[in-house]
C-alpha positions in Angstrom: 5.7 -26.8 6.5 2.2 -26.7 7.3 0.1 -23.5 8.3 -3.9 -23.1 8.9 -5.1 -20.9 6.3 -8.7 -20.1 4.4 -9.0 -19.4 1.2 -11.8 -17.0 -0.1 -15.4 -19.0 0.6 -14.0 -21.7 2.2 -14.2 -22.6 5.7 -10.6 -23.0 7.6 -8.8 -26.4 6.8 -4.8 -27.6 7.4 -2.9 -27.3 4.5 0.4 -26.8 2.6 1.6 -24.3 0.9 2.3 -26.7 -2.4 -1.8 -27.8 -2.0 -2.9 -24.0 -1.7 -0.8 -23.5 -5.0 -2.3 -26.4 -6.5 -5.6 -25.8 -6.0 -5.4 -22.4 -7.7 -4.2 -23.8 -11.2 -7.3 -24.6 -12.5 -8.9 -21.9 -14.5 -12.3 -22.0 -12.8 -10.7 -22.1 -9.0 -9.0 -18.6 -9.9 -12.3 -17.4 -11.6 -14.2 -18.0 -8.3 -11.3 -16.5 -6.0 -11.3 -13.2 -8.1 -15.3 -13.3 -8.1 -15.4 -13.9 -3.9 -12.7 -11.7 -3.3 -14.2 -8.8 -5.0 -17.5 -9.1 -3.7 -16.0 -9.0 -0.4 -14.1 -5.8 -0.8 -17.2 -4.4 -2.2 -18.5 -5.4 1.2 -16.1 -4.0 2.9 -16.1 -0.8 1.5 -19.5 -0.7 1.6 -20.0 -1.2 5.4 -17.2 1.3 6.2 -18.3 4.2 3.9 -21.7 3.8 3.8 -23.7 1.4 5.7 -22.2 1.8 9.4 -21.6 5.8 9.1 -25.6 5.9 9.1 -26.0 2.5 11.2 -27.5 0.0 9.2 -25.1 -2.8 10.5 -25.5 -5.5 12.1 -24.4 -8.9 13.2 -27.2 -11.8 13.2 -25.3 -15.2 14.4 -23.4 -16.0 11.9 -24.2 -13.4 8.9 -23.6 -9.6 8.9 -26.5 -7.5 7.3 -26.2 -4.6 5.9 -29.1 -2.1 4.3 -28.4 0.1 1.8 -31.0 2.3 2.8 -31.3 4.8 -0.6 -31.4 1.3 -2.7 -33.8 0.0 -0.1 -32.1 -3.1 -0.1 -31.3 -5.6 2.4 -27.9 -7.5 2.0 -26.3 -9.9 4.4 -22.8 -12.1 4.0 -21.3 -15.1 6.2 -19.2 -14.5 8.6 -16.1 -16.3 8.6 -15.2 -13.9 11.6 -16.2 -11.2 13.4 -14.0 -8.0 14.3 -14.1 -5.5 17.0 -13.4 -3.2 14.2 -15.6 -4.0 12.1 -13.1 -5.1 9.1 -15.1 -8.9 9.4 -13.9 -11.4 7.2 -16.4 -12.8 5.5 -17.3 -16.4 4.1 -18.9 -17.1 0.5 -20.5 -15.1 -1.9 -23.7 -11.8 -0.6 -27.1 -12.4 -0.9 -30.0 -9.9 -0.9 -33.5 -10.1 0.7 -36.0 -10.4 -1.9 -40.1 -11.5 -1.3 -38.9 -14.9 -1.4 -35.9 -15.1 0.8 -32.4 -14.7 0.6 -31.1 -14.8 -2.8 -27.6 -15.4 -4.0 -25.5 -12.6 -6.0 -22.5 -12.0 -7.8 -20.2 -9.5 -7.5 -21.5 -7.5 -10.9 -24.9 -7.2 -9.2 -23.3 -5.9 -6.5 -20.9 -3.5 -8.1 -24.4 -2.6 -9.3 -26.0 -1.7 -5.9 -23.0 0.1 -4.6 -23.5 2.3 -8.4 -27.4 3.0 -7.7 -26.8 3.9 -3.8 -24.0 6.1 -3.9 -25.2 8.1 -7.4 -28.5 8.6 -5.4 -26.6 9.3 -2.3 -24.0 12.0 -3.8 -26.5 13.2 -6.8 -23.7 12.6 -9.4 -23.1 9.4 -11.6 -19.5 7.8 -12.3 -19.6 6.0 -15.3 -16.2 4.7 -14.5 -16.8 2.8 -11.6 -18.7 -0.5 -13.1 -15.6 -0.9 -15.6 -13.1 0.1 -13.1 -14.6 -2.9 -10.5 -14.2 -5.4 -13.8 -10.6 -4.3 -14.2 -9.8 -5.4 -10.9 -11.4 -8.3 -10.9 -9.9 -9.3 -14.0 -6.1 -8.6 -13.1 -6.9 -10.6 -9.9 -8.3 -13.7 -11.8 -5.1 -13.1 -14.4 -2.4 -13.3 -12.0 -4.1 -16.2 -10.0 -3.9 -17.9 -13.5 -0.5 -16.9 -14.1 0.9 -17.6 -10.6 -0.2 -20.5 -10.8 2.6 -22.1 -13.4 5.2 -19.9 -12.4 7.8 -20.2 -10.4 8.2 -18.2 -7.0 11.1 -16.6 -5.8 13.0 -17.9 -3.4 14.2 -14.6 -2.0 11.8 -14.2 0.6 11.9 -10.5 0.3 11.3 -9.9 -2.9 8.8 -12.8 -3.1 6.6 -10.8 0.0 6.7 -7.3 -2.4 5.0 -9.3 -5.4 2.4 -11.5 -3.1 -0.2 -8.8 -3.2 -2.4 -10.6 -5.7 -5.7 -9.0 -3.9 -4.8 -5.7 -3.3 -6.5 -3.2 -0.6 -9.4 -5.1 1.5 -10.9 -1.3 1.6 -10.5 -0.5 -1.4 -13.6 -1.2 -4.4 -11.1 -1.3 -7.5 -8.2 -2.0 -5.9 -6.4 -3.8 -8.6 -7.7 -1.8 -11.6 -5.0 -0.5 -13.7 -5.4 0.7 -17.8 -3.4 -0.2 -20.7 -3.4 -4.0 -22.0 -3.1 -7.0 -19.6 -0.1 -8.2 -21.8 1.8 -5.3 -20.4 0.8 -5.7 -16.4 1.6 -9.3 -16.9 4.9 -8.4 -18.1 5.8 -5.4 -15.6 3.5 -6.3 -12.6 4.8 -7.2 -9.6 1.9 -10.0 -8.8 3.0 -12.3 -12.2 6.6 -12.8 -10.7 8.0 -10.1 -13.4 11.7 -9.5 -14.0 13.1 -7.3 -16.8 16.0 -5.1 -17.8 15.7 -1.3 -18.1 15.2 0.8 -21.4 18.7 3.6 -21.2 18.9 6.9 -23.4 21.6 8.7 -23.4 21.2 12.3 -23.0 22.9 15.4 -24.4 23.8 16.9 -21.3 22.0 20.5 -21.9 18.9 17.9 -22.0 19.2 16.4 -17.9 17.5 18.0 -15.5 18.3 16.6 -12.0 19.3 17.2 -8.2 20.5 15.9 -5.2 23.1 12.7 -5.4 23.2 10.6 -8.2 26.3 8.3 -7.5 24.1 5.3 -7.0 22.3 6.0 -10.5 25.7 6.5 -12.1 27.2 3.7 -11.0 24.5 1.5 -12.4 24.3 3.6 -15.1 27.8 4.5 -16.1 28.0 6.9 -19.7 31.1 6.0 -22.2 30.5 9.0 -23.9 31.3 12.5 -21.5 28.9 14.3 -23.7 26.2 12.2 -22.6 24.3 11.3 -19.2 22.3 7.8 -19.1 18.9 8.1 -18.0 17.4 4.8 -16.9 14.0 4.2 -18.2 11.0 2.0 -17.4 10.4 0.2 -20.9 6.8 0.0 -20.4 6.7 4.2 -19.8 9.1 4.1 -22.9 6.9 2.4 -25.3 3.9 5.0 -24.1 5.9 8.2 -24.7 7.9 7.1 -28.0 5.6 8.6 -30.3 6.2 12.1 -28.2 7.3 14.7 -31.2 9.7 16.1 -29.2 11.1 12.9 -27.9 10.9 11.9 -31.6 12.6 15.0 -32.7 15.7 15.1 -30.1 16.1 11.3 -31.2 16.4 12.5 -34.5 18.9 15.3 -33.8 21.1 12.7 -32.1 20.9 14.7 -28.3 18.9 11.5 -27.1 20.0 8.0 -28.1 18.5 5.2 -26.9 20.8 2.6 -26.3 18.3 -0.1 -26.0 17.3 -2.5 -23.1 20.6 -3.2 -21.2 21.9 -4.2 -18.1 20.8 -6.6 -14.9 17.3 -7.5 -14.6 14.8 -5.5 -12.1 11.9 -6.5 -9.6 8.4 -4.4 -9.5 7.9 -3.9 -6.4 4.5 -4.2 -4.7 4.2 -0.4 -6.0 4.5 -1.7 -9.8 6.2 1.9 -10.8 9.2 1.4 -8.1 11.7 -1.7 -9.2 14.4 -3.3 -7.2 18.0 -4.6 -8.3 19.0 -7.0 -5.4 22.6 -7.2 -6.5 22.8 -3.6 -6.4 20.3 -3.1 -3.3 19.3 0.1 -5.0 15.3 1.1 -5.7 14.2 3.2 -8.7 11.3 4.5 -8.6 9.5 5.5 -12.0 7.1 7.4 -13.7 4.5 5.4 -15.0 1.5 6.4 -17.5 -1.2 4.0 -15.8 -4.0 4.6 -13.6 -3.2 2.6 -10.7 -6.3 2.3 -8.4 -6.8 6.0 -7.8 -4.0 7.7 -10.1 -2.2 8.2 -13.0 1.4 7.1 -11.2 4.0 9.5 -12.8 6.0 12.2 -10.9 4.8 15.7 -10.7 7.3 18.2 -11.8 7.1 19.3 -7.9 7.3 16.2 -6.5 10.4 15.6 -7.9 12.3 18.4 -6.5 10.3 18.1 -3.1 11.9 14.5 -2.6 14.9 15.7 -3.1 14.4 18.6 -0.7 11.9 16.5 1.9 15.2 14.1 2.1 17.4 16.8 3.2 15.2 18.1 5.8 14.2 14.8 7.5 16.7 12.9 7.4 18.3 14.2 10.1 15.5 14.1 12.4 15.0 10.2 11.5 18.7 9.8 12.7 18.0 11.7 16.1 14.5 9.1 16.1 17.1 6.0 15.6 19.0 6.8 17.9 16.3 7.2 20.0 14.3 3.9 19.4 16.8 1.7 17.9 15.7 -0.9 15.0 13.8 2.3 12.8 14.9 3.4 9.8 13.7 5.7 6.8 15.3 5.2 3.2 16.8 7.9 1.8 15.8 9.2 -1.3 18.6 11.6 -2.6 18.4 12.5 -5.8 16.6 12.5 -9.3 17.1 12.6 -12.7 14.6 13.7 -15.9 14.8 14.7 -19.7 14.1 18.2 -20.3 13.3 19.1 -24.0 12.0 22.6 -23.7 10.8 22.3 -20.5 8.2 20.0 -21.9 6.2 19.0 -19.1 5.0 15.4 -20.3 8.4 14.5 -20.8 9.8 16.1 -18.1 7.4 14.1 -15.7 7.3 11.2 -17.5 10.6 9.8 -17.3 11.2 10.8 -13.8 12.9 8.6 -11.9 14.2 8.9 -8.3 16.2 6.9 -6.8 15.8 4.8 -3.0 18.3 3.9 -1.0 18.8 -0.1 -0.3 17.7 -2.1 2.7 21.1 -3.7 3.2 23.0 -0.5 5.0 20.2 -0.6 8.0 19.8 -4.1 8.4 21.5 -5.9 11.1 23.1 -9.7 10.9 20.6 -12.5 10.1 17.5 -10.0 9.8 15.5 -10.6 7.0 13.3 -7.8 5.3 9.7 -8.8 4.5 6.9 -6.5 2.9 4.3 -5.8 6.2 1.5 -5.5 3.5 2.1 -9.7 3.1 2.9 -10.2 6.6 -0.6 -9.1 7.3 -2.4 -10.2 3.6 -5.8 -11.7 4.5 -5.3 -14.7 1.9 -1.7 -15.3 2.3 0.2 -16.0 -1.0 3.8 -15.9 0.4 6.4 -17.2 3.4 6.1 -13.4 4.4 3.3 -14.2 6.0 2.3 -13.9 10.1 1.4 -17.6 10.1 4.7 -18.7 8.5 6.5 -16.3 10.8 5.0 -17.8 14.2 5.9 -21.0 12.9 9.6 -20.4 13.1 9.6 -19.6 16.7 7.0 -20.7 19.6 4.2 -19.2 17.9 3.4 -16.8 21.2 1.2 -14.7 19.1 1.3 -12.0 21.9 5.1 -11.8 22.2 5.6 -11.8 18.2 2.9 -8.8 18.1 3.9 -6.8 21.3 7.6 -7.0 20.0 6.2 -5.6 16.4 4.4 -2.8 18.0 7.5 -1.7 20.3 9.7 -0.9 17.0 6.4 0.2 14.9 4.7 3.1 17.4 6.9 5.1 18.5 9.4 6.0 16.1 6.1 6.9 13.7 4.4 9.3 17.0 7.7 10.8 17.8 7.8 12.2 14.3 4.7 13.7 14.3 4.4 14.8 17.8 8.0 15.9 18.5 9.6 16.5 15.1 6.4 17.4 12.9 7.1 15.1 10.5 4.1 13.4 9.1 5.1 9.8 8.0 3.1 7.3 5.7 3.2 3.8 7.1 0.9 2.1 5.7 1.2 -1.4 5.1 2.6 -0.9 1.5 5.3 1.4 3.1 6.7 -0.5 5.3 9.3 -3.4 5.6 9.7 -5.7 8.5 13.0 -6.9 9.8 12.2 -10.2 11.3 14.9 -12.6 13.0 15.6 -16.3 12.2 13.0 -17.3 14.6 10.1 -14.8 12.9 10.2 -12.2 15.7 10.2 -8.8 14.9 13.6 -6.7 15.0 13.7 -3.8 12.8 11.2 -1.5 11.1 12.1 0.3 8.1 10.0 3.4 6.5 10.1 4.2 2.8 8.9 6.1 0.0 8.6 10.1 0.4 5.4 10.8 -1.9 3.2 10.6 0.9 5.4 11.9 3.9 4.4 15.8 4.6 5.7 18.4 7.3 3.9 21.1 9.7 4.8 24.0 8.9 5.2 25.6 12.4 8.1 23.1 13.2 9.6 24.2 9.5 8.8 27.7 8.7 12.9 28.4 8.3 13.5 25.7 6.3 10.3 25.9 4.3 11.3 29.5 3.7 14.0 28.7 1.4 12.1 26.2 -0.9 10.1 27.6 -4.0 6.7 27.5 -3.5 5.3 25.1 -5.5 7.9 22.7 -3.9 7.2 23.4 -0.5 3.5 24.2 -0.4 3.0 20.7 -1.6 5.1 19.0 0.8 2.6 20.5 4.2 0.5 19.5 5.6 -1.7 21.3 8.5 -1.8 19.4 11.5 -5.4 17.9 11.8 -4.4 16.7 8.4 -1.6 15.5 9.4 -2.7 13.7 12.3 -5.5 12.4 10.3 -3.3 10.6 7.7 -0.9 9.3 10.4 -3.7 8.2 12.5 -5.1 6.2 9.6 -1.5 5.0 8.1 -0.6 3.7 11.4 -3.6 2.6 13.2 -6.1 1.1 11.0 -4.3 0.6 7.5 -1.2 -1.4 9.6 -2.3 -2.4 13.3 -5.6 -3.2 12.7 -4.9 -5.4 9.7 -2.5 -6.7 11.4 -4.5 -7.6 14.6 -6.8 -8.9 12.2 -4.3 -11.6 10.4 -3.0 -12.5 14.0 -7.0 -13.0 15.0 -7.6 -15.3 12.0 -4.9 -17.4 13.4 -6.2 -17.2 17.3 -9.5 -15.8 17.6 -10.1 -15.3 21.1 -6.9 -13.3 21.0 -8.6 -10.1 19.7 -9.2 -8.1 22.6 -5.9 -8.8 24.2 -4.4 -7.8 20.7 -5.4 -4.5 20.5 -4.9 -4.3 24.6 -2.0 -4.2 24.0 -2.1 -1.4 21.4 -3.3 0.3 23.7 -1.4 -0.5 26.3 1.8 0.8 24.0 0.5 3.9 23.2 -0.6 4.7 27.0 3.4 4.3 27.5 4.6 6.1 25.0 1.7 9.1 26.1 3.3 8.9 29.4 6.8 9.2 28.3 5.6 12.1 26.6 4.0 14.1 28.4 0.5 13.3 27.6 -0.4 14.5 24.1 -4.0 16.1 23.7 -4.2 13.9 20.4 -3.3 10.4 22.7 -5.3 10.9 25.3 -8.2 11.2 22.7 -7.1 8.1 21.3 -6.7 6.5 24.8 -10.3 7.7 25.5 -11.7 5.7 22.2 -12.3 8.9 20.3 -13.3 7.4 16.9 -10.3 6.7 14.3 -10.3 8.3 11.0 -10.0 5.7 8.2 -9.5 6.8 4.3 -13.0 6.9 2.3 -11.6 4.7 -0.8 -14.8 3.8 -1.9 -16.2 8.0 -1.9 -13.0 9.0 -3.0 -13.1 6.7 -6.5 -16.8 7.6 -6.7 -16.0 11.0 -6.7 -12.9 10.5 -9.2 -10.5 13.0 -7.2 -6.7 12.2 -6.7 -5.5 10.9 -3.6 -4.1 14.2 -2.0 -8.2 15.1 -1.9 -9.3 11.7 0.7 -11.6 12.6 3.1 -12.0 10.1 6.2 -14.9 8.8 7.8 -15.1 8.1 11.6 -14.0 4.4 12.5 -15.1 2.8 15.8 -12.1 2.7 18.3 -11.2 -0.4 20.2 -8.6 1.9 22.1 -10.9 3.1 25.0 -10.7 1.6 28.2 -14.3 1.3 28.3 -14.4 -0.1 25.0 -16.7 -3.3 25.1 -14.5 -6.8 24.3 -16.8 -8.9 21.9 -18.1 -7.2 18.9 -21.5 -4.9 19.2 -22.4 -2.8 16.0 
């Protein structure tokens, strides 16, 4: 099969997925992807956050310029294409004015640039941030290496959660993770990883858990009554063996570990939460590595909130099924930990929930695909939109106006008529597509980021101990904020803008008929204050990565800065900045 794709700096040309491959093997072809493709999302970030908030953006023919007005510098990229929403792809490496003309630079240089204008701009340095670009950079260029001589699965599924070699497009570090690169090659989802699970066995005075844990025991199952099996991430092992406590209760014979056992696991596009396809069960793990913004390990809070958040709301997805068949959230039922005097490092560090499987909701010949690779900008999978319109008759409008009709509402009616603030962002999502590519289910997943308003569940809330329930609210600007961004510009617009790359002069008619589906469901609805905005092209609110890493805060603290809509009716059809 053949598809039109670009790779980073190159101008569009036909070619097959074994060339594409190919022409990543070589050392210095993966050095120069990882080296484009970080520049770019510097760009990206860059125009989002800083540059078009205080307009100093704008399109000359075929480059976009950009000042960075603190700096007093002049920048400008190629444009491989323009969007109407300003996430442009882009074509090559930046340059800056200088006395001479336009001068070529690397991505360092302009890590650099983005350091001096936002430590001038917010008056507070982040000595991070230069090391924390070079990270990323350097897992990208690793797993380019090492995909290149490995072989890729030929489970389509799991082959779309592990194709997110280049991370965020607006985000400036987003593959930076600590600990050593021997370790993320081993565990990370982008090298292709499989690997069995760690198991201790646990005095049963030592488990802490709730909810229902039949799926854990039955891949777990204990020969000894005395003892509970806690499955455990061996990379989160090997970082809390030397914990005294951990060393002491091994000592004392209450924890045993029984070694690496058992089938072997797939990181998921989340790294911390694996897969067993046999088993169709997800576990998702605590994990003591920065991961672009945050150290990924369960708070002690967050653990007993999933359980508790699964209780409340899965009964209103059921009543949202029913309503607008194809939808579906995963259930998350039930967790299990080590308590050794309530020791809050190990209590949090081997956390591990467990997900329900994608088999129960799926319906005969649907396939599930990761919607972060259906929509990647540098496809590295079969997951991809291009691959998927290539099955059926490649009506780009049909494929996307069948995608939206499963994806909006079920996500509106939660927040609007249930107060259930969902998380679907491209990561969180998994796309049921037919044997022809089309879209026919949509399925929701992971509870970390889904919140409630507290006037639809004051009773329930009520009964919940505060530091559980405070943390699973949110109030409901925030809450339409984060579902707003999640659904509108983290999915749809990326998206619209993979389906663009592919046709071009589709753009306008692509997010017409966004808008088109949310007038419908507004109607059906009784004409929400919050969609008429959004039908009026009030500005969307998309998630300040770039401010947020600068200002080293977790990602419970993201501020959002105002987007230009292409949701108005008025809204102009070519792109004006």
């Amino acid at each position: 099969m053949t598809t039109s794709t670009t790779a980073p700096g190159d101008t569009t040309t036909t070619v097959t997925a074994a060339t594409a491959t190919a022409t990543a093997t070589a050392t210095d072809s993966s050095a120069q992807t990882a080296d484009v493709v970080t520049a770019h999302t510097l760009l990206n970030c860059l125009i989002r956050e800083v540059s078009a908030p205080e307009h100093q953006v704008t399109v000359d023919q075929d480059h976009l310029l950009l000042r960075l007005p603190r700096r007093g510098l002049l920048l400008r990229a190629r444009l491989r294409r323009a969007s109407l929403i300003g996430a442009h792809r882009f074509q090559g490496p930046a340059e800056r004015l200088d006395s001479d003309g336009w001068v070529t630079i690397g991505w360092r240089e302009l890590a650099g640039y983005v350091q001096d204008e936002l430590e001038q701009r917010t008056g507070t340095a982040n000595d991070e941030f230069l090391d924390q670009v070079c990270d990323s950079r350097e897992t990208i260029h690793t797993a380019l290496e090492h995909r290149a001589d490995a072989t890729p699965h030929t489970n389509l599924y799991l082959a779309s959660e592990q194709a997110l070699v280049f991370g965020h497009r607006f985000h400036p570090t987003p593959k930076a993770r600590t600990g050593d690169p021997a370790d993320w090659l081993v565990y990370g989802p982008e090298t292709g990883a499989r690997f069995r699970l760690r198991h201790l066995a646990l005095r049963r005075h030592l488990v802490r858990e709730e909810g229902d844990l039949r799926d854990l025991d039955a891949l777990c199952p204990g020969a000894d009554p005395d003892f509970v099996t806690l499955p455990v991430h061996p990379w989160q092992f090997r970082l809390l063996s030397d914990h005294h406590l951990l060393r002491a209760a091994m000592d004392a014979g209450e924890v045993v570990d029984t070694g690496l056992s058992g089938p072997e696991w797939v990181p998921t596009a989340s790294v911390r939460t694996l897969y067993q396809p046999d088993a169709d069960t997800f576990l998702k793990f605590s994990l003591n590595v920065r991961l672009t913004n945050c150290v990924r390990k369960h708070a002690r809070y967050e653990l007993s909130g999933a359980v508790a958040l699964n209780q409340l709301i899965q009964p209103v997805m059921a009543r949202i099924a029913d309503r607008f068949p194809g939808c579906a959230l995963l259930a998350e039922p039930g967790y299990r930990t080590l308590a050794v005097d309530d020791d809050t490092a190990l209590l949090e560090g081997f956390g591990v929930i467990v997900r329900s499987g994608l088999r129960p909701h799926l319906r005969p010949g649907v396939t599930p695909l990761l919607a972060a690779a259906v929509a990647d900008e540098y496809p590295t999978s079969a997951a991809h939109v291009s691959h998927l319109l290539a099955r059926g008759d490649g009506d780009v409008l049909a494929w996307w106006d069948a995608y939206l009709r499963l994806l909006l509402p079920p996500v509106l009616a939660a927040y609007l008529d249930h107060g259930v603030v969902l998380e679907p962002h491209l990561q969180n999502v998994v796309v049921g597509v037919n044997a022809e590519g089309m879209p026919a289910q949509m399925l929701f997943r992971d509870l970390e980021g889904t919140k409630l308003l507290p006037r639809h569940h004051r009773r329930a809330l009520a009964t919940l101990p505060e530091d559980v329930s405070g943390p699973l609210t949110y109030d409901a600007e925030r809450g339409w904020n984060r579902v707003a961004y999640c659904l509108l510009v983290n999915h749809v617009a990326e998206v619209v803008g993979a389906l663009a790359d592919l046709q071009p002069a589709r753009e306008p008619a692509l997010w017409g008929l966004v808008r088109d589906h949310l007038d419908a469901y507004a109607r059906t609805a009784a004409e929400p204050p919050r969609l008429r905005a959004l039908l009026c092209g009030v500005p969307l609110p998309a998630k300040a990565n770039l401010l947020l890493r600068w200002a080293r805060r977790a990602d419970r603290h993201a501020t959002y800065v105002p987007l230009t809509s292409p949701l108005g009716a008025d809204f102009p059809r070519e792109v004006s900045l």
